[in-house]
N, C-alpha and C positions, 0 to 999 in steps of 0.2 A: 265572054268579053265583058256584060254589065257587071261592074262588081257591087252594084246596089241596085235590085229589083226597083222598076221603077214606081214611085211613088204617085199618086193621086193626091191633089189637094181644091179643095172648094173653097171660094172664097166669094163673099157678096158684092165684092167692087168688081172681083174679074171672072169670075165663073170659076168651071171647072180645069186647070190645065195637070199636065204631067212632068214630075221632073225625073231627070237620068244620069247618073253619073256613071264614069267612063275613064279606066288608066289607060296607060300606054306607055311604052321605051321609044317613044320615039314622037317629033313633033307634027311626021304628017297621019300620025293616026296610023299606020297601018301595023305595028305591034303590040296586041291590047296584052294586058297584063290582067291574068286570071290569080284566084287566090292559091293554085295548086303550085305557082312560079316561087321560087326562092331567091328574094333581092339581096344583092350586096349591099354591105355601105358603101355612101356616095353615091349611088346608081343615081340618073335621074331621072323623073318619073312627072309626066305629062296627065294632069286632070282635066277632063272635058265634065262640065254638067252643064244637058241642055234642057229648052224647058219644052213642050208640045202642048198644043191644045189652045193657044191665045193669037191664032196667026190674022186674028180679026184686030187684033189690038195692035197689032207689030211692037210687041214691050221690046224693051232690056234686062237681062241678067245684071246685076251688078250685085257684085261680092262687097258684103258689109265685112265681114270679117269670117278666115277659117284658122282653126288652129287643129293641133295636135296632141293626144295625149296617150298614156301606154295603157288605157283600160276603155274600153264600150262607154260605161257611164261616169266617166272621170272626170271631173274638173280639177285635179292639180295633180302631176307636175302638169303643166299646158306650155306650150311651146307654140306662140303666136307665128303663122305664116302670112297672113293677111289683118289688118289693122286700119279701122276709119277708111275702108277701101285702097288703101295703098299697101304692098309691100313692106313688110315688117321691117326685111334686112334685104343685103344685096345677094344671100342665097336664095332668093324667092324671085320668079319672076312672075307677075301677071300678063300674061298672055294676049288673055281679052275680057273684058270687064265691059257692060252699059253701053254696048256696040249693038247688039242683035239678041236674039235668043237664048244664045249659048254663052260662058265662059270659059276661061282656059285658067289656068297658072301651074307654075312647073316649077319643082325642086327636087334636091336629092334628099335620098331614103339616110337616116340620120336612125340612132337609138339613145333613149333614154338611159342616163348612167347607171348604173345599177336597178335597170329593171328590165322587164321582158322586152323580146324583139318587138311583140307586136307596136304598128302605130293606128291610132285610129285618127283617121280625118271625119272633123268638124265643120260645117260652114252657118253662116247666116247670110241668108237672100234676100234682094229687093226687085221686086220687079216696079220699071221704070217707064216712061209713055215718051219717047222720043220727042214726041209730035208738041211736046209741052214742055221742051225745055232741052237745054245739057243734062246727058243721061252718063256719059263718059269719065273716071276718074282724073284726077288731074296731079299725078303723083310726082311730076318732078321736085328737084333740090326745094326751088324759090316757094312751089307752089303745096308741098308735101302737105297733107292730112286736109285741101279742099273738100269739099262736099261736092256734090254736081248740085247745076242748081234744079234739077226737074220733080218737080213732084213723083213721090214713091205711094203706088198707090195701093199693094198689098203687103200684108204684114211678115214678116219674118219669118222664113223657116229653114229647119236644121236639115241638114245629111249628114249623117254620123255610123257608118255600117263596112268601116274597110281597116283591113289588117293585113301586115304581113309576118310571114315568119322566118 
């Protein structure tokens, strides 16, 4: 079901915590997507990445930004799904973002024109301190590409390790 081993990261402001990411067909979680499954286009497809190990801190996940691209180490074509913490487009939804530990955001499986099936998902993380601020995005119409205002206390990091075919 994990379709990224989970990761370890140390950091001097927050210790050691673990992050996990996690597909699915479905919003309550209970059909995960292995990478042995063959997706249609359009399918849509439910990301969980939670984080363990900081429940001293009670942070937030909040999703800075994940995108999309058809190679492992690729920076273009990239195909933005999340943007300044909001939703790119209205094919994207964000889930749950700078609420708890975990995130969500959901879209459908899409391909690259004239290139391979695979997609590889990208993210960059902020873990967030509740307790010192709006940790929560704030993506409607009026309010599109707000910041939250709580201080983000460790530094960015990627998940980049899923594919389909």
């Amino acid at each position: 079901m994990c379709l990224l081993r989970p990761i370890e990261y140390t950091s001097s402001a927050l210790g050691t915590y673990t992050v996990e990411l996690k597909a699915f067909l479905d919003a309550a979680h209970k059909q995960p997507i292995d990478n042995s499954l063959k997706l249609r286009l359009n399918t849509p497809v439910y990301f969980h990445i939670q984080v363990s190990g900081l429940d001293h801190l009670n942070p937030a996940l909040v999703l800075d930004s994940c995108w999309a691209t058809n190679e492992r180490e690729a920076e273009d074509p990239k195909y933005f799904l999340i943007q300044d913490r909001c939703p790119s487009d209205r094919s994207v939804v964000l889930v749950r973002s700078g609420v708890d530990s975990g995130a969500e955001l959901q879209f459908r499986i899409f391909q690259f024109i004239g290139k391979t099936t695979d997609i590889y998902l990208h993210c960059v993380m902020q873990m967030c301190l509740p307790q010192e601020g709006a940790c929560k995005p704030e993506c409607g119409e009026s309010s599109r590409r707000r910041r939250s205002s709580a201080p983000h206390y460790a530094t960015s990091f990627r998940v980049d390790a899923l594919n389909w075919k």
